[in-house]
C-alpha positions in Angstrom: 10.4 -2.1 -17.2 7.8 -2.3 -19.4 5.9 1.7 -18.9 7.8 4.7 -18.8 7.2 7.0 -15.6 5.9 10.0 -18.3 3.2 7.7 -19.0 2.1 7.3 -15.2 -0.7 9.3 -13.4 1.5 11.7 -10.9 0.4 10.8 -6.8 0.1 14.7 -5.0 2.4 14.7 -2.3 4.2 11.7 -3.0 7.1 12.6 -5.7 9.8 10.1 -4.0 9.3 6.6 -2.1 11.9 5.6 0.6 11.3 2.1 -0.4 14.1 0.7 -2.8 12.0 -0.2 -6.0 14.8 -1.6 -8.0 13.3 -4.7 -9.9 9.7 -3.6 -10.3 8.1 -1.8 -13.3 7.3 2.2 -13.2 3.2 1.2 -12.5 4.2 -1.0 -9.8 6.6 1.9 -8.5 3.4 4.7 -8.8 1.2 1.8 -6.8 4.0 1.8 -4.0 4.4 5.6 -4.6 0.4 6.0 -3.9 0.4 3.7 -0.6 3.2 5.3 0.7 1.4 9.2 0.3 -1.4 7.4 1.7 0.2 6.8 5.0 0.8 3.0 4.8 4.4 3.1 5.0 5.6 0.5 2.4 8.3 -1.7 3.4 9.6 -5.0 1.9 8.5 -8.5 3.1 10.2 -11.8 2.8 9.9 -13.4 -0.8 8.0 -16.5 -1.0 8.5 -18.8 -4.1 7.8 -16.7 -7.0 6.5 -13.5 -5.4 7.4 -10.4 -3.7 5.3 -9.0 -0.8 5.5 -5.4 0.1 3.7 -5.1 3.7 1.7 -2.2 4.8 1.4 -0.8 7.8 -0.3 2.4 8.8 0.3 4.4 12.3 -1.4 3.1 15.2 -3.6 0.7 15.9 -6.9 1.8 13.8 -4.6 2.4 11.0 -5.1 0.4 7.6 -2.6 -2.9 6.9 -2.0 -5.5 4.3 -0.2 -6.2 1.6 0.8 -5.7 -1.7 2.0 -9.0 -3.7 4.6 -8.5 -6.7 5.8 -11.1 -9.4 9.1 -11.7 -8.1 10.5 -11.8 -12.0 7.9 -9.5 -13.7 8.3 -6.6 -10.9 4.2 -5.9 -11.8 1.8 -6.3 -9.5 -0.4 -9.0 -8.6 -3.1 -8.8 -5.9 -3.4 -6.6 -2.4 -5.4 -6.8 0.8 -6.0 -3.7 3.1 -8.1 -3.9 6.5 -8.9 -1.0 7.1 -7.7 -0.4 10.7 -8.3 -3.5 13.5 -11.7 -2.9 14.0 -12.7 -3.9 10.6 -15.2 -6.2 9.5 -13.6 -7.4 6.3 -10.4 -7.3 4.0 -10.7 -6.0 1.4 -8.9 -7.8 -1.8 -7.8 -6.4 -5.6 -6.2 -8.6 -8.5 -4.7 -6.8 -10.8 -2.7 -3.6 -10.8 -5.8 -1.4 -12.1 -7.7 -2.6 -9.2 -5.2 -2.5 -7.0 -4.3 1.6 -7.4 -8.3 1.4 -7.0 -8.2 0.0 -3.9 -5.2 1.9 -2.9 -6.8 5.0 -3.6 -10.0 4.3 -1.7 -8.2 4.0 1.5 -8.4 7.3 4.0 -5.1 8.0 5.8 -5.2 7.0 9.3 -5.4 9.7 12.1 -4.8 7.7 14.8 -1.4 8.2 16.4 1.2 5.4 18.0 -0.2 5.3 20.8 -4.0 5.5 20.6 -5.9 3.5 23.1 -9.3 4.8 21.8 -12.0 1.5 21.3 -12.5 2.2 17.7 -11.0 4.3 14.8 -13.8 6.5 15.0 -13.1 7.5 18.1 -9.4 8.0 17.2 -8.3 11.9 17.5 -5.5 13.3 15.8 
């Protein structure tokens, strides 16, 4: 691992990730760490060639999804995409781990619930 955790900006309300990390470095870990206390429920995707893929996948269907790619042998991150919720005009893309936790930390947790049958996510209600 190539940064200590002491050296990591702390995510409120996220202090342990349900996802196994083993294999990544400490910033990749906080990156997963901030997804996860943003709602986007982190799980592991299948690896393809020389990369990791953590998808994302918020509650209901206005909820943010995407993805976070890792380095397969580094553990660091690479790139993300997050559309925000399925009535979103765009992805929106990082590359890089800086821009990545920037991205991350733009997105707004999801109030939409499991089975919301509103027609947008601005119509969603808790």
């Amino acid at each position: 691992m190539n940064t200590t955790l002491a050296a990591i900006e702390q995510v409120p309300g996220a202090a342990e990730t349900t996802t196994d990390l083993t294999g990544v470095t400490a910033y990749t870990a906080s990156i997963v760490r901030l997804a996860e206390a943003k709602g986007l429920r982190p799980a592991w995707g299948q690896p393809h060639g020389r990369t990791r893929r953590i998808i994302l996948n918020a509650v209901g269907p206005h909820g943010a999804f995407g993805s976070i790619v890792i380095g397969r042998t580094s553990g660091k991150v690479l790139r993300a995409e997050v559309i925000h919720g399925n009535d979103a005009k765009t992805p929106r893309r990082a590359k890089g781990t800086n821009a990545v936790r920037a991205l991350l930390k733009d997105v707004t947790p999801s109030v939409c619930s499991p089975g919301c049958t509103a027609e947008s996510s601005t119509a969603c209600r808790p």
